[in-house]
PDB file of N, CA, C and O in Angstrom:
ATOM      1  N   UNK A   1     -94.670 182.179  65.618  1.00  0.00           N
ATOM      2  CA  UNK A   1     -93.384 182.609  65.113  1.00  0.00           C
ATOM      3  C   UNK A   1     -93.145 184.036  65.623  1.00  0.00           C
ATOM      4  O   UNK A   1     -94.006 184.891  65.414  1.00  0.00           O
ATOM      5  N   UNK A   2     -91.740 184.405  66.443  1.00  0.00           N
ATOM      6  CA  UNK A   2     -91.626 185.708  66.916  1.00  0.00           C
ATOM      7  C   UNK A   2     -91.735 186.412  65.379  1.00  0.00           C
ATOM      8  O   UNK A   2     -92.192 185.994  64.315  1.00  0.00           O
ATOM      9  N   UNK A   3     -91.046 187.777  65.813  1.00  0.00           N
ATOM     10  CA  UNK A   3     -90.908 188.558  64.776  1.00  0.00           C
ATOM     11  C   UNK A   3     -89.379 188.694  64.635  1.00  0.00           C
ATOM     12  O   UNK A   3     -89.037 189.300  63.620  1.00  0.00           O
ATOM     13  N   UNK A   4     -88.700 188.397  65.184  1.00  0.00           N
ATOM     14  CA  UNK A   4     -87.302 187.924  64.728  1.00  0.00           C
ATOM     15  C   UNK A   4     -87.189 186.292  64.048  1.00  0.00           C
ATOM     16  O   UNK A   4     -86.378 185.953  63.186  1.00  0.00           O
ATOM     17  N   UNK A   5     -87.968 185.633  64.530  1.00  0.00           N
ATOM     18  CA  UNK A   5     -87.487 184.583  63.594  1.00  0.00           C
ATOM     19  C   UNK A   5     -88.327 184.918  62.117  1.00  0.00           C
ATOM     20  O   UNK A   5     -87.820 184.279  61.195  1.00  0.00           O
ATOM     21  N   UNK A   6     -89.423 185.720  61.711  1.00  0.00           N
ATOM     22  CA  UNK A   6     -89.898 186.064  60.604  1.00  0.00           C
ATOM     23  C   UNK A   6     -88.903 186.863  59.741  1.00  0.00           C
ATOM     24  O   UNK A   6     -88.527 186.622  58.595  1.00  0.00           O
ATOM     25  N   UNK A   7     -88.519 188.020  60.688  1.00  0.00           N
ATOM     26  CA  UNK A   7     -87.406 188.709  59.853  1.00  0.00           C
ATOM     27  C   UNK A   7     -85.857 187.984  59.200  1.00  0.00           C
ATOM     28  O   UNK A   7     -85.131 188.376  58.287  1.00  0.00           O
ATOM     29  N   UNK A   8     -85.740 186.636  60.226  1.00  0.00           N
ATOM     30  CA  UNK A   8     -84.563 185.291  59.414  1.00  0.00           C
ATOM     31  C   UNK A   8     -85.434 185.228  58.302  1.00  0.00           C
ATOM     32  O   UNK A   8     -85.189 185.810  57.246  1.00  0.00           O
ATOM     33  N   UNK A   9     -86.455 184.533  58.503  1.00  0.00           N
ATOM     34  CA  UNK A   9     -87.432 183.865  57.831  1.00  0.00           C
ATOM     35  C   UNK A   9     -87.197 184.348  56.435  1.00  0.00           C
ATOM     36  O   UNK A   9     -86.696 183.707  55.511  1.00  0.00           O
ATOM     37  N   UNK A  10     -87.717 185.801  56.425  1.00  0.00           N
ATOM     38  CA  UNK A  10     -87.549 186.579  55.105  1.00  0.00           C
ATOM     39  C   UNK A  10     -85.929 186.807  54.158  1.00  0.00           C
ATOM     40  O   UNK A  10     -85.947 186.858  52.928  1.00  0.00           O
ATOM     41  N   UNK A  11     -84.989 186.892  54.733  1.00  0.00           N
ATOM     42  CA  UNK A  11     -83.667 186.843  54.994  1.00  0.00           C
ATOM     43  C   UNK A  11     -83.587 185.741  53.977  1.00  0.00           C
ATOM     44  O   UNK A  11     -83.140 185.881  52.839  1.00  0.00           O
ATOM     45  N   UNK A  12     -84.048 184.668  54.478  1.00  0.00           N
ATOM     46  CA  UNK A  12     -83.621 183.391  53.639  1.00  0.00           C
ATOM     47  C   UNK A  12     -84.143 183.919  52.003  1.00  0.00           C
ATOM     48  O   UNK A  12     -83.482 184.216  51.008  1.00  0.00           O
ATOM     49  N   UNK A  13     -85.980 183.863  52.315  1.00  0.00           N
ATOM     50  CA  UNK A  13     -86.881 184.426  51.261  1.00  0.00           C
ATOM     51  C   UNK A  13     -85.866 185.114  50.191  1.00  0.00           C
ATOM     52  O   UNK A  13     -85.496 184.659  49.109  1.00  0.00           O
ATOM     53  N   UNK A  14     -85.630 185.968  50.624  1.00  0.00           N
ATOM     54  CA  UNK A  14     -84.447 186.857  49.569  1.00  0.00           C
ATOM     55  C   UNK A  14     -83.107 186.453  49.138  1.00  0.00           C
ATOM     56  O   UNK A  14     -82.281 186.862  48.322  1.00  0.00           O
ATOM     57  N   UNK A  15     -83.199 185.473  50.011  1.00  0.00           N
ATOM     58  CA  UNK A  15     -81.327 184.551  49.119  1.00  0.00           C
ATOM     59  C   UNK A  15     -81.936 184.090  48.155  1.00  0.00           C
ATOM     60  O   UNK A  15     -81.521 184.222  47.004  1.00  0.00           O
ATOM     61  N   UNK A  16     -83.183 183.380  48.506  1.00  0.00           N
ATOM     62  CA  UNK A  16     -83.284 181.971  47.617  1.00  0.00           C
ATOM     63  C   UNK A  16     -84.482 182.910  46.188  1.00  0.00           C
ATOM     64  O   UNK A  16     -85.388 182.338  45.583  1.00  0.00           O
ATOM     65  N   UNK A  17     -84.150 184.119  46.037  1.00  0.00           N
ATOM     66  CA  UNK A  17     -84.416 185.169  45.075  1.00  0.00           C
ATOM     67  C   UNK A  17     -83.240 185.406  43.822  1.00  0.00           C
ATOM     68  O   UNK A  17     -83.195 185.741  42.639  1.00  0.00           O
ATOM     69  N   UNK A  18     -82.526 185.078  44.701  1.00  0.00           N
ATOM     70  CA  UNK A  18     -80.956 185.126  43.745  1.00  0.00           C
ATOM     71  C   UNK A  18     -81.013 183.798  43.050  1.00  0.00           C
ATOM     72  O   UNK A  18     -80.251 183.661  42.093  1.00  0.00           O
ATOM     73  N   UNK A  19     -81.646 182.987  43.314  1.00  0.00           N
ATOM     74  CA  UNK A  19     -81.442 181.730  42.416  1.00  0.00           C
ATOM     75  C   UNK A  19     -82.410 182.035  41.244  1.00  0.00           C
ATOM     76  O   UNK A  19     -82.133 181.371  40.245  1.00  0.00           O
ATOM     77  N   UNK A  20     -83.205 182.656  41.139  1.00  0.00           N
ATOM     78  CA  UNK A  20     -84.152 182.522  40.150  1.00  0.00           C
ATOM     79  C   UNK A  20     -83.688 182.720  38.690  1.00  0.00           C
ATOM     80  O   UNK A  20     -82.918 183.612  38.337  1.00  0.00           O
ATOM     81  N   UNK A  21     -84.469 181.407  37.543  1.00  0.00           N
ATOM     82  CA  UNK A  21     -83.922 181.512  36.339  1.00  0.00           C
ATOM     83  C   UNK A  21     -82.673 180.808  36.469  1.00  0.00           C
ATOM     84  O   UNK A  21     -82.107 180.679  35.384  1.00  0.00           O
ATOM     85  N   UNK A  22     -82.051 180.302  37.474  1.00  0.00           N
ATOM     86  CA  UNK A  22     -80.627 179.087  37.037  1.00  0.00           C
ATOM     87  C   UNK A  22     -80.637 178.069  38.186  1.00  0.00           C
ATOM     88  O   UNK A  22     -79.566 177.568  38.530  1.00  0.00           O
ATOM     89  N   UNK A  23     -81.874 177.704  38.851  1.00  0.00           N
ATOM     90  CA  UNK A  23     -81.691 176.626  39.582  1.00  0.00           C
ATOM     91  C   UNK A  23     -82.931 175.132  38.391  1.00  0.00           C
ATOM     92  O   UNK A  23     -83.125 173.921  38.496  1.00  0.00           O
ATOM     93  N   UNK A  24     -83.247 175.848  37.762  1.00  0.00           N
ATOM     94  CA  UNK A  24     -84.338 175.004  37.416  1.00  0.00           C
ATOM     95  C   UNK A  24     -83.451 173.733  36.888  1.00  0.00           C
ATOM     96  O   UNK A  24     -82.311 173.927  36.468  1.00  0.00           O
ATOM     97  N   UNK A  25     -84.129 172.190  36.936  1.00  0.00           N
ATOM     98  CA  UNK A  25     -85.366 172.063  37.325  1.00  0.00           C
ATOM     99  C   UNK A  25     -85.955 172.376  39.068  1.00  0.00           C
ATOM    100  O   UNK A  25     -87.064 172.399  39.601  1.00  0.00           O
ATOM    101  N   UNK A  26     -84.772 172.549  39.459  1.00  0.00           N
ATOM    102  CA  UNK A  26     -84.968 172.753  40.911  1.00  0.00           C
ATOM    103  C   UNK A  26     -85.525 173.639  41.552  1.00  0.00           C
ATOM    104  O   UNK A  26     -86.005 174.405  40.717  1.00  0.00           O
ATOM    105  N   UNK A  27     -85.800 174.078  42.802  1.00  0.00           N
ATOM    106  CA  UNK A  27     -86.396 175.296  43.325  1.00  0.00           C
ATOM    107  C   UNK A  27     -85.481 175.781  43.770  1.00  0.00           C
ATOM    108  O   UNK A  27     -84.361 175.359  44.059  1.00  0.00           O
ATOM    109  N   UNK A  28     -86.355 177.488  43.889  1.00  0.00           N
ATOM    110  CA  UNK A  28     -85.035 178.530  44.340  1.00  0.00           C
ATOM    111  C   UNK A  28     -85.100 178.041  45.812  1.00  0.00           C
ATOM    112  O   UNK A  28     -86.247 177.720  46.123  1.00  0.00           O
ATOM    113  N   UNK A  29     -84.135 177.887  46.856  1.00  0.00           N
ATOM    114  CA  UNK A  29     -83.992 177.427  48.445  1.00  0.00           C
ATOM    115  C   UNK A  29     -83.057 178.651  48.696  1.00  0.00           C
ATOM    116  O   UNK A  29     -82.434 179.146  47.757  1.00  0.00           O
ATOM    117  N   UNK A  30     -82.986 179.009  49.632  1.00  0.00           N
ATOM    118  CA  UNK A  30     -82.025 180.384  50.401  1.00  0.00           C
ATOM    119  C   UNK A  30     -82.297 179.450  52.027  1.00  0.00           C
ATOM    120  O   UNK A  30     -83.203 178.714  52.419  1.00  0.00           O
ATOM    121  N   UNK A  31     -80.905 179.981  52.691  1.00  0.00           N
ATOM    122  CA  UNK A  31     -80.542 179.224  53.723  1.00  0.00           C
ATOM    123  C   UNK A  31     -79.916 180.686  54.675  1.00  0.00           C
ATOM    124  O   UNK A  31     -79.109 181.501  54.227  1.00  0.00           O
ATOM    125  N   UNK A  32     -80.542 180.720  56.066  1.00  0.00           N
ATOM    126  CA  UNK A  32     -79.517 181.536  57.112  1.00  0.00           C
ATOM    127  C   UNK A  32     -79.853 180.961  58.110  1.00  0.00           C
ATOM    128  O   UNK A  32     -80.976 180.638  58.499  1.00  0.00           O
ATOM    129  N   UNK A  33     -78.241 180.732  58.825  1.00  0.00           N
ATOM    130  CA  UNK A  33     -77.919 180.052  60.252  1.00  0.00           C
ATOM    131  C   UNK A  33     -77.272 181.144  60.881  1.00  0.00           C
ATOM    132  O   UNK A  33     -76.269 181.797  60.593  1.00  0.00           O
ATOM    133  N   UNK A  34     -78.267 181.193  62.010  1.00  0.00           N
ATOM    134  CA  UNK A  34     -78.270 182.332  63.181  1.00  0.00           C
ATOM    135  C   UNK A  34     -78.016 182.033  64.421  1.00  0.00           C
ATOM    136  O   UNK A  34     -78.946 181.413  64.937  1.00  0.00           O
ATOM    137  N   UNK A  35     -76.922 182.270  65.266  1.00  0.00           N
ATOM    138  CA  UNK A  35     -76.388 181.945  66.484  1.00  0.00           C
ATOM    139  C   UNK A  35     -76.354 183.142  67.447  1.00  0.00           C
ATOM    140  O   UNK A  35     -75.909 184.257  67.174  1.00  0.00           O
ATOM    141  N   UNK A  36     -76.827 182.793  68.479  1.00  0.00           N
ATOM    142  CA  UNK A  36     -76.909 184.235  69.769  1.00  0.00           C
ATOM    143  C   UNK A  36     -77.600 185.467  68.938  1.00  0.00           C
ATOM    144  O   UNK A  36     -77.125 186.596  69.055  1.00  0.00           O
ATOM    145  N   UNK A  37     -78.753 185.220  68.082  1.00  0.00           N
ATOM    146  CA  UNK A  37     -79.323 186.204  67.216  1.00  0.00           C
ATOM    147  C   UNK A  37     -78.337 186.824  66.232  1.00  0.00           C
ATOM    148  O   UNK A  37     -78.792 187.860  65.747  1.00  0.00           O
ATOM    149  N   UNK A  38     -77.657 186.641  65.988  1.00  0.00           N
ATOM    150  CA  UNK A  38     -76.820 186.992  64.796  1.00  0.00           C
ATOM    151  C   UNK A  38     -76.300 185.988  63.858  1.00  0.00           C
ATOM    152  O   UNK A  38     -75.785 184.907  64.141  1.00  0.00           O
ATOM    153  N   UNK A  39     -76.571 186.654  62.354  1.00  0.00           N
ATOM    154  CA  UNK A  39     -76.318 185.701  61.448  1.00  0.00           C
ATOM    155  C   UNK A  39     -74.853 184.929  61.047  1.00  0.00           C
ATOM    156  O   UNK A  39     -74.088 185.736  60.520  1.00  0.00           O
ATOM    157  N   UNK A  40     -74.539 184.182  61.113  1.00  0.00           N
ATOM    158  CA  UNK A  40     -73.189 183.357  60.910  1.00  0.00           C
ATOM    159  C   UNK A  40     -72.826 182.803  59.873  1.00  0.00           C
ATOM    160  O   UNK A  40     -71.675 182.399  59.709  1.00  0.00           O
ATOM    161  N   UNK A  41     -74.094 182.663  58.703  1.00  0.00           N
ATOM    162  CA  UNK A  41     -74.252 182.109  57.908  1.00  0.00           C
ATOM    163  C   UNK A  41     -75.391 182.268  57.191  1.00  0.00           C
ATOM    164  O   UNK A  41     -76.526 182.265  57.668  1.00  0.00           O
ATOM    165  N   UNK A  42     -74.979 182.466  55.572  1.00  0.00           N
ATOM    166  CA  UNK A  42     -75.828 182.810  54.296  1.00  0.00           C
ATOM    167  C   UNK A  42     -75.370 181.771  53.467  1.00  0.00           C
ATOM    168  O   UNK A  42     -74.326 181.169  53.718  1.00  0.00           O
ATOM    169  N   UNK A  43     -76.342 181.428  52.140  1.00  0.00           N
ATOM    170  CA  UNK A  43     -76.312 180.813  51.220  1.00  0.00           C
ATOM    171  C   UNK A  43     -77.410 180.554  50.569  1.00  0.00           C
ATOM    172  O   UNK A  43     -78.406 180.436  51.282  1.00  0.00           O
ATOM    173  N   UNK A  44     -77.609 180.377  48.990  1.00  0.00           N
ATOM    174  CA  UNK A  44     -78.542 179.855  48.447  1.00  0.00           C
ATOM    175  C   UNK A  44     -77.917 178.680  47.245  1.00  0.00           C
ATOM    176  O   UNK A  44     -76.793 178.307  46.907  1.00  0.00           O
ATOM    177  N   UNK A  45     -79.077 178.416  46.913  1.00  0.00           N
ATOM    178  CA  UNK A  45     -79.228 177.625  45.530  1.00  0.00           C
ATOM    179  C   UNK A  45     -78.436 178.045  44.438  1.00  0.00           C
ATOM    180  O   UNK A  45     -79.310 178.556  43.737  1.00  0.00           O
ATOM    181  N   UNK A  46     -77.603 178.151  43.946  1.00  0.00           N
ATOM    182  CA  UNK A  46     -77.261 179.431  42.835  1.00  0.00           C
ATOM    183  C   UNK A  46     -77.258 178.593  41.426  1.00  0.00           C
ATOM    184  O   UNK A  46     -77.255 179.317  40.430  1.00  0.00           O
ATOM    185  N   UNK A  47     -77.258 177.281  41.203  1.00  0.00           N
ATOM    186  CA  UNK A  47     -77.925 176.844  40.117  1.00  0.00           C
ATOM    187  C   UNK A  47     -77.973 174.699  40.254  1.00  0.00           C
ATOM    188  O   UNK A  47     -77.522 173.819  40.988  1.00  0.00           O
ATOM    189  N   UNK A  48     -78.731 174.812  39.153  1.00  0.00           N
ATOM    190  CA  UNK A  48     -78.693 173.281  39.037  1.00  0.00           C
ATOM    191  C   UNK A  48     -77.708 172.681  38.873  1.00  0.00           C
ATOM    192  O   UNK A  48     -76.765 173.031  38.164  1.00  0.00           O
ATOM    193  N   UNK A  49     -77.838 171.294  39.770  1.00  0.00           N
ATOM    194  CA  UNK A  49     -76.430 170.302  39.876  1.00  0.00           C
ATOM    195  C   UNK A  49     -75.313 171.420  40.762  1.00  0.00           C
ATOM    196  O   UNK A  49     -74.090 171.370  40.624  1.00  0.00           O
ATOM    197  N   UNK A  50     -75.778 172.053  41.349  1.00  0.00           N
ATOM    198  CA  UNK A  50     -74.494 172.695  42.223  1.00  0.00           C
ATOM    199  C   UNK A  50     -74.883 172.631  43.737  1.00  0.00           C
ATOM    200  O   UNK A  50     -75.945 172.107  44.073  1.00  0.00           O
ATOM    201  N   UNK A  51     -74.098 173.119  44.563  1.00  0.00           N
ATOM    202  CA  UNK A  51     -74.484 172.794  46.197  1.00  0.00           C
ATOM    203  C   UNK A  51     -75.690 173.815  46.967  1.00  0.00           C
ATOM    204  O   UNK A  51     -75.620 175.044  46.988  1.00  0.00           O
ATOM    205  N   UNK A  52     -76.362 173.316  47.341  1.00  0.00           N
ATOM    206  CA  UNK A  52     -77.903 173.675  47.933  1.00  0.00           C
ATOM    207  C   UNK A  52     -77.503 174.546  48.782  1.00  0.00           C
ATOM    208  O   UNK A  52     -76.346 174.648  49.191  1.00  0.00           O
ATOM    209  N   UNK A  53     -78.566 175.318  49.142  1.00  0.00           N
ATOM    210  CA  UNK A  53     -78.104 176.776  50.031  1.00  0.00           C
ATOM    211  C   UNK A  53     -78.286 176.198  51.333  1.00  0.00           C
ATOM    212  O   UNK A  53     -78.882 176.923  52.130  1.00  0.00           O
ATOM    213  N   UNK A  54     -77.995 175.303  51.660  1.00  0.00           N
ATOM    214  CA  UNK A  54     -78.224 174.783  53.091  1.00  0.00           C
ATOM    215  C   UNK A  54     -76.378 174.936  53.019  1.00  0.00           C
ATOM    216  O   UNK A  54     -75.713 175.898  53.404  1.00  0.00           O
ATOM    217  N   UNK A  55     -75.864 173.592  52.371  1.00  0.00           N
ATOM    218  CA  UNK A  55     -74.450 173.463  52.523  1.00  0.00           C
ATOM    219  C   UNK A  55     -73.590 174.852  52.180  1.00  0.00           C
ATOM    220  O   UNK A  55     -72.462 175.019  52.643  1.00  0.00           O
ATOM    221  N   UNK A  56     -74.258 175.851  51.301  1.00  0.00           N
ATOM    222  CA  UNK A  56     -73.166 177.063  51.383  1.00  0.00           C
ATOM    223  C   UNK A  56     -73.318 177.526  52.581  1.00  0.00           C
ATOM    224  O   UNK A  56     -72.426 178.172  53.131  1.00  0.00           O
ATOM    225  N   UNK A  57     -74.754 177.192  53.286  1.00  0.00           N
ATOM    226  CA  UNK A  57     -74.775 178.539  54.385  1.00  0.00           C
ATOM    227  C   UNK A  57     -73.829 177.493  55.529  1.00  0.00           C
ATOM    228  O   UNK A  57     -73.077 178.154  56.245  1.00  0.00           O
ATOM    229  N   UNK A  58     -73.801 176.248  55.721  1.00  0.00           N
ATOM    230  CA  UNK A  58     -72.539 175.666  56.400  1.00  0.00           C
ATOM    231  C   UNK A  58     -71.606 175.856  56.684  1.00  0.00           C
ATOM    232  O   UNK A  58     -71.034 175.973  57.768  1.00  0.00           O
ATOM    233  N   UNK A  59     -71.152 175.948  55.010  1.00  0.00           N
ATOM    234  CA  UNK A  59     -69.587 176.413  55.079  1.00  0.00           C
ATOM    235  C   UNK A  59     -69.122 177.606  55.090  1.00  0.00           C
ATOM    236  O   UNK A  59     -67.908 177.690  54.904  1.00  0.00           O
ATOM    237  N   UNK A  60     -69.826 178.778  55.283  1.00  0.00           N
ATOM    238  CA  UNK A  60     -69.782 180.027  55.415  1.00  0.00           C
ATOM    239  C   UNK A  60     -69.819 180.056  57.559  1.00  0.00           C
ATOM    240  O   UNK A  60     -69.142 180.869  58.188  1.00  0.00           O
ATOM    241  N   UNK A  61     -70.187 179.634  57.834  1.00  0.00           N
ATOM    242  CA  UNK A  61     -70.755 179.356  59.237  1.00  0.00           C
ATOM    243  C   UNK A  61     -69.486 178.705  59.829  1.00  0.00           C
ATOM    244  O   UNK A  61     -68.921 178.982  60.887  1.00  0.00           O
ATOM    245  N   UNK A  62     -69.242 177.995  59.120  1.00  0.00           N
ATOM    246  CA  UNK A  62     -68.139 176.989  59.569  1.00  0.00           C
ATOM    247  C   UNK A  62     -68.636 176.501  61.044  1.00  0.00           C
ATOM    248  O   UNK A  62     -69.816 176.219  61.256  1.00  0.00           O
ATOM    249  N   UNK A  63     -67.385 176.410  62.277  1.00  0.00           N
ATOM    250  CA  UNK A  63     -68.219 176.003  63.483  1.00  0.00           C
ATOM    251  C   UNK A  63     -69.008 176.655  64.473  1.00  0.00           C
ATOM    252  O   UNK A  63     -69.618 176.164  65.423  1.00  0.00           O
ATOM    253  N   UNK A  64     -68.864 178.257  63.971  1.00  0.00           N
ATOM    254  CA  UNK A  64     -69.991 178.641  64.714  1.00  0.00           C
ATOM    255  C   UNK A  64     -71.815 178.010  64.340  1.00  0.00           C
ATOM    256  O   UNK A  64     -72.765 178.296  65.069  1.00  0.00           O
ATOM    257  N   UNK A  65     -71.912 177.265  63.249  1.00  0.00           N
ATOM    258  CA  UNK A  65     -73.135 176.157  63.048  1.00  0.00           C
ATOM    259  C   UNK A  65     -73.370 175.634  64.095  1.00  0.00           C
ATOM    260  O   UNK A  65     -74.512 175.422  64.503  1.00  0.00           O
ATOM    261  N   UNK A  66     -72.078 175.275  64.842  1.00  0.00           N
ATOM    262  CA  UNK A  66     -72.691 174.351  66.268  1.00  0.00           C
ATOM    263  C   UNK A  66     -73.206 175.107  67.190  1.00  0.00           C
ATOM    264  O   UNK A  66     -72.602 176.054  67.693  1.00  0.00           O
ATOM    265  N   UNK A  67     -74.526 174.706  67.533  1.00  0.00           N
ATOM    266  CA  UNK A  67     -76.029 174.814  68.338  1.00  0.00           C
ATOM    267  C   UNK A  67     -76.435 176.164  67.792  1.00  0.00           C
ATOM    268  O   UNK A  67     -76.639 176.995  68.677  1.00  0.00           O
ATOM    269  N   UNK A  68     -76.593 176.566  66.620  1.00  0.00           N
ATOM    270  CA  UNK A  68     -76.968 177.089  65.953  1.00  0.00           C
ATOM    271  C   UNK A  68     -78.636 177.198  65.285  1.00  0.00           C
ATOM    272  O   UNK A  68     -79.217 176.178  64.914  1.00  0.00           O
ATOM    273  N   UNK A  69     -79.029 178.043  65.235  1.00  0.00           N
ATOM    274  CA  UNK A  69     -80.718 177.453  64.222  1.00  0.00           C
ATOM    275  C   UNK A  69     -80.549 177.802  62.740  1.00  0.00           C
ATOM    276  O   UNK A  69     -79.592 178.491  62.386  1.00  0.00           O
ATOM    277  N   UNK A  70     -81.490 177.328  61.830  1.00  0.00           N
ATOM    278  CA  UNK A  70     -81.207 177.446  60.530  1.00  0.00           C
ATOM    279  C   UNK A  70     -82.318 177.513  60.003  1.00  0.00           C
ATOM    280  O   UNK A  70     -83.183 176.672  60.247  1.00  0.00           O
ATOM    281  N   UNK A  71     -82.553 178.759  58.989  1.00  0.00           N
ATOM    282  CA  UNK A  71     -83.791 179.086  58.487  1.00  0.00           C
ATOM    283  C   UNK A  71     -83.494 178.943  57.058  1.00  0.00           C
ATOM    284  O   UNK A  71     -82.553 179.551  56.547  1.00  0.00           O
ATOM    285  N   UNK A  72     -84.219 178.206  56.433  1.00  0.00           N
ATOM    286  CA  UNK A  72     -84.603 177.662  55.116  1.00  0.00           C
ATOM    287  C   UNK A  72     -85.483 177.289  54.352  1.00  0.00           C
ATOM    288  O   UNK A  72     -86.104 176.299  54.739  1.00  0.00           O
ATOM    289  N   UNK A  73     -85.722 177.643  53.563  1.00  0.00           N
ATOM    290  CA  UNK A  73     -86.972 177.969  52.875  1.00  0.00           C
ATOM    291  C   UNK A  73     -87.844 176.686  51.852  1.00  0.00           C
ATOM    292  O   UNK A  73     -88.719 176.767  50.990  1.00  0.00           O
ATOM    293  N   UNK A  74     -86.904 175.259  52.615  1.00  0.00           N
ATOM    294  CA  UNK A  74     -86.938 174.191  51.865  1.00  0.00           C
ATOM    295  C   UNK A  74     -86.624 172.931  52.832  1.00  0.00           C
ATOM    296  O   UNK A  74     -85.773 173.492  53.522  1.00  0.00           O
ATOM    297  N   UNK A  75     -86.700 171.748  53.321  1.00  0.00           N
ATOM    298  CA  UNK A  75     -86.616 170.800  53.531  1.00  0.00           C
ATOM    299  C   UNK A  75     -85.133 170.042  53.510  1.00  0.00           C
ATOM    300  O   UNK A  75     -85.193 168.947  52.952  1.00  0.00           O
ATOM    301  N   UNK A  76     -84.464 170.227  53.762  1.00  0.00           N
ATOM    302  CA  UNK A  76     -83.206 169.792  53.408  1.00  0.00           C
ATOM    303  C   UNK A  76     -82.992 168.336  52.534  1.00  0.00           C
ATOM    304  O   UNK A  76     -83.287 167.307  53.141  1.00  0.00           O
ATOM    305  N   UNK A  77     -82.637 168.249  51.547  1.00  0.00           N
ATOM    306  CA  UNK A  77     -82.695 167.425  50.424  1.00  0.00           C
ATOM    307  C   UNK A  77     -82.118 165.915  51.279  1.00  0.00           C
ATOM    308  O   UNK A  77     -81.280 166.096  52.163  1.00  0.00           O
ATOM    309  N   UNK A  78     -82.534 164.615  51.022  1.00  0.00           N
ATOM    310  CA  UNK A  78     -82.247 163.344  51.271  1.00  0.00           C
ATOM    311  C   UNK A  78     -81.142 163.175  50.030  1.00  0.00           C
ATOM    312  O   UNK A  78     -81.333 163.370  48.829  1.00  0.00           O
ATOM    313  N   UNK A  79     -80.004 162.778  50.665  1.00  0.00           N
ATOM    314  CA  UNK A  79     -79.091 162.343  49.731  1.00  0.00           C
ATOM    315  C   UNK A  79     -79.178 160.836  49.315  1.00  0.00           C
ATOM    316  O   UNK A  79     -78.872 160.467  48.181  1.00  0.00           O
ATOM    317  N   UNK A  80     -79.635 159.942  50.347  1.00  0.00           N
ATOM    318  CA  UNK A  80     -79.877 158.637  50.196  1.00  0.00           C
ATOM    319  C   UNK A  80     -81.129 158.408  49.482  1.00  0.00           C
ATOM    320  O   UNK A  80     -82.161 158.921  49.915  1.00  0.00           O
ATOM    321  N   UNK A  81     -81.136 157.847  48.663  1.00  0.00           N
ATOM    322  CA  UNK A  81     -82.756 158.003  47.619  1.00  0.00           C
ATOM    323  C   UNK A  81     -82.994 159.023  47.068  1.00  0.00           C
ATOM    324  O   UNK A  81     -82.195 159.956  46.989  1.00  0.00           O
ATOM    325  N   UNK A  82     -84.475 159.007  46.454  1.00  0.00           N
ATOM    326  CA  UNK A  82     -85.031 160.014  45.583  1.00  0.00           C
ATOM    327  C   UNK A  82     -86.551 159.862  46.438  1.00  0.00           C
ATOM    328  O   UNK A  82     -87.111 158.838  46.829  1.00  0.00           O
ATOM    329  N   UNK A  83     -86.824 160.812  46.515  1.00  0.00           N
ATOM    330  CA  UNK A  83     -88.489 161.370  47.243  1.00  0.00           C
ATOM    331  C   UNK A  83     -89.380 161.308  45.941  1.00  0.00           C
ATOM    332  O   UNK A  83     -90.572 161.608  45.994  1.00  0.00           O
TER     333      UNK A  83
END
């Protein structure tokens, strides 16, 4: 892992800090999508039953997302089924 993708890395770390205490039962997740090294997109978890910090950092991104990378501190949730 460079040291720019650690410093995303951490970036996320600290969104998904803001969730703490109102995502439960869920985990805190923090999301940043970074294009040409600059961030385009933030988001986290901000509580249970609400939209995952993947999809805020989306729609904050809008289409600069496309060919984009995305650092997240979580697995991106399966909507089809339960894991």
């Amino acid at each position: 892992m460079s040291a720019q993708d650690a410093a995303f890395m951490a970036q996320a770390l600290r969104l998904a800090e803001r969730g703490r205490y109102t995502t439960m039962p869920n985990p805190c997740v923090g999301a940043v999508i970074v294009k040409d090294g600059q961030v385009v997109g933030r988001g986290y978890h901000v509580k249970a039953g609400e939209g995952h910090a993947e999809v805020h950092a989306l729609r904050e991104a809008g289409e600069a997302a496309r060919g984009a990378t995305v650092y997240c501190t979580l697995e991106p949730c399966s909507f089809h089924g339960r894991t």
